[in-house]
C-alpha positions as CSV (number, residue, x, y, z in Angstrom):
1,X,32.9,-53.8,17.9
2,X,35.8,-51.4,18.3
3,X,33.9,-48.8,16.6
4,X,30.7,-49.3,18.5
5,X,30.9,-46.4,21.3
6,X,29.1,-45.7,24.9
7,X,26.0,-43.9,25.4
8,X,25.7,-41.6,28.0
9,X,24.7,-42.7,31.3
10,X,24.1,-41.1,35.1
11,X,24.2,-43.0,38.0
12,X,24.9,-42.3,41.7
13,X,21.9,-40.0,42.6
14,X,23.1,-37.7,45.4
15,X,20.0,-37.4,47.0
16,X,16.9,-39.0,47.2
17,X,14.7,-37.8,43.9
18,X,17.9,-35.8,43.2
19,X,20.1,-35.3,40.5
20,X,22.6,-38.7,39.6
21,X,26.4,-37.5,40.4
22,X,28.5,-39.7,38.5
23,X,28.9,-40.3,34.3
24,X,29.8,-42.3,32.2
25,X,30.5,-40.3,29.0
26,X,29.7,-41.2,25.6
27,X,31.7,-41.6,22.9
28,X,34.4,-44.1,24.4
29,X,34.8,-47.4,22.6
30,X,32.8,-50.4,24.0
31,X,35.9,-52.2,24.1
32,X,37.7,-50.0,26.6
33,X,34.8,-49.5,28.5
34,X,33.9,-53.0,28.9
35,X,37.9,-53.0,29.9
36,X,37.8,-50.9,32.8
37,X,34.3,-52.3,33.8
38,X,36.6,-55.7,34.1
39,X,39.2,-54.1,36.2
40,X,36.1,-52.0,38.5
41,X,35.1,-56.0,39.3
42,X,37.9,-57.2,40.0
43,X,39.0,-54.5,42.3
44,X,35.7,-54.7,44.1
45,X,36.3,-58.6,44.3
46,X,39.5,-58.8,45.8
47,X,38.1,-55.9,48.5
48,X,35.4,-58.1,49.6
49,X,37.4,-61.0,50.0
50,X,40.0,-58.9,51.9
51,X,37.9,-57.1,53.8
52,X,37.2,-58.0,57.6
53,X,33.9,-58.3,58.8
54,X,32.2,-54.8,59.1
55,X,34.9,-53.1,57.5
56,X,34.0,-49.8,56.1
57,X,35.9,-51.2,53.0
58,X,32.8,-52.9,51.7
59,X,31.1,-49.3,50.6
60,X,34.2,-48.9,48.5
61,X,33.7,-52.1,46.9
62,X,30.1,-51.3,46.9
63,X,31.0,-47.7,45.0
64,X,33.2,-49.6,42.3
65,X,30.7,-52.4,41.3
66,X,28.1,-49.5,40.9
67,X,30.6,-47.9,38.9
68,X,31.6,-51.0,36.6
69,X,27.0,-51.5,36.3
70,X,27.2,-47.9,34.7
71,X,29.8,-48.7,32.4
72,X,28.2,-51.9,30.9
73,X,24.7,-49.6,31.3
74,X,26.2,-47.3,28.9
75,X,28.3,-49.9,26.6
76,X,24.4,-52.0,26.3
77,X,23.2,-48.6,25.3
78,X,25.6,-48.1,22.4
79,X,25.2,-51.5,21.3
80,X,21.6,-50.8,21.5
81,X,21.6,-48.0,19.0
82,X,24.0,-49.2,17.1
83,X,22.2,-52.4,16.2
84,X,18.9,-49.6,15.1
85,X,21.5,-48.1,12.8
Protein backbone atom coordinates (compact mmCIF):
# COMPACT_ATOMS: atom_id res chain seq x y z
CA UNK A 1 0.00 0.00 0.00
CA UNK A 2 3.02 2.22 0.49
CA UNK A 3 3.24 2.67 -3.11
CA UNK A 4 -0.40 3.40 -3.66
CA UNK A 5 -0.46 7.42 -3.79
CA UNK A 6 -3.30 10.30 -3.37
CA UNK A 7 -5.41 11.67 -6.01
CA UNK A 8 -6.10 15.08 -6.13
CA UNK A 9 -8.76 16.53 -4.31
CA UNK A 10 -10.42 20.25 -3.56
CA UNK A 11 -12.46 20.99 -0.78
CA UNK A 12 -13.32 24.14 1.20
CA UNK A 13 -15.29 26.09 -1.48
CA UNK A 14 -14.73 29.83 -0.67
CA UNK A 15 -17.97 30.89 -1.79
CA UNK A 16 -21.13 29.64 -2.55
CA UNK A 17 -20.93 28.04 -6.34
CA UNK A 18 -17.23 29.26 -6.00
CA UNK A 19 -14.06 27.80 -6.52
CA UNK A 20 -12.85 25.03 -3.47
CA UNK A 21 -9.68 26.73 -1.53
CA UNK A 22 -8.02 23.99 0.02
CA UNK A 23 -5.93 20.70 -1.68
CA UNK A 24 -4.92 17.90 -1.05
CA UNK A 25 -2.17 17.14 -3.60
CA UNK A 26 -1.54 14.04 -5.30
CA UNK A 27 1.19 12.02 -5.40
CA UNK A 28 1.69 11.47 -1.45
CA UNK A 29 1.65 7.95 -0.18
CA UNK A 30 -1.70 6.67 1.17
CA UNK A 31 0.06 5.68 4.21
CA UNK A 32 1.19 9.14 5.19
CA UNK A 33 -1.82 10.62 4.24
CA UNK A 34 -4.10 8.35 6.05
CA UNK A 35 -1.36 9.36 8.99
CA UNK A 36 -2.02 12.90 9.14
CA UNK A 37 -5.82 12.24 8.49
CA UNK A 38 -5.36 10.24 12.04
CA UNK A 39 -3.60 13.10 13.70
CA UNK A 40 -6.41 15.97 11.91
CA UNK A 41 -9.05 13.58 14.18
CA UNK A 42 -7.62 13.48 16.86
CA UNK A 43 -6.78 17.07 17.10
CA UNK A 44 -10.31 17.93 16.27
CA UNK A 45 -11.41 15.36 19.12
CA UNK A 46 -9.62 16.48 21.90
CA UNK A 47 -10.90 20.38 20.83
CA UNK A 48 -14.44 19.29 21.13
CA UNK A 49 -14.09 17.76 24.27
CA UNK A 50 -12.08 20.75 25.59
CA UNK A 51 -13.96 23.22 24.29
CA UNK A 52 -16.66 25.20 26.43
CA UNK A 53 -19.99 25.48 25.34
CA UNK A 54 -20.24 28.15 22.36
CA UNK A 55 -16.61 28.43 22.10
CA UNK A 56 -15.53 29.68 18.77
CA UNK A 57 -13.06 26.63 19.11
CA UNK A 58 -15.55 24.29 17.55
CA UNK A 59 -15.12 25.91 13.84
CA UNK A 60 -11.46 24.99 14.36
CA UNK A 61 -12.31 21.60 15.03
CA UNK A 62 -14.94 21.84 12.46
CA UNK A 63 -11.94 23.09 9.82
CA UNK A 64 -9.61 20.05 10.83
CA UNK A 65 -12.26 17.17 10.46
CA UNK A 66 -13.07 18.77 6.96
CA UNK A 67 -9.56 18.68 6.43
CA UNK A 68 -8.74 14.96 7.58
CA UNK A 69 -12.54 14.02 5.04
CA UNK A 70 -10.27 15.49 2.14
CA UNK A 71 -7.40 13.53 2.94
CA UNK A 72 -9.19 10.02 3.14
CA UNK A 73 -11.33 11.69 -0.11
CA UNK A 74 -8.11 11.73 -1.95
CA UNK A 75 -6.39 8.42 -0.39
CA UNK A 76 -10.11 6.44 -1.61
CA UNK A 77 -9.33 8.04 -4.88
CA UNK A 78 -5.92 6.56 -5.27
CA UNK A 79 -7.01 3.31 -4.09
CA UNK A 80 -9.72 3.69 -6.53
CA UNK A 81 -7.50 3.97 -9.57
CA UNK A 82 -5.10 1.95 -8.39
CA UNK A 83 -7.30 -1.10 -8.07
CA UNK A 84 -8.40 -0.20 -12.33
CA UNK A 85 -4.75 -0.47 -12.93
Amino acid sequence: MRKTKTMLQTFHPDSPGGQDLFSVQPGVSVIDALEQASAFLASAISIIYDAEPDSSNVFGAAYLAEMAKGVVDACISGLMKGDKS
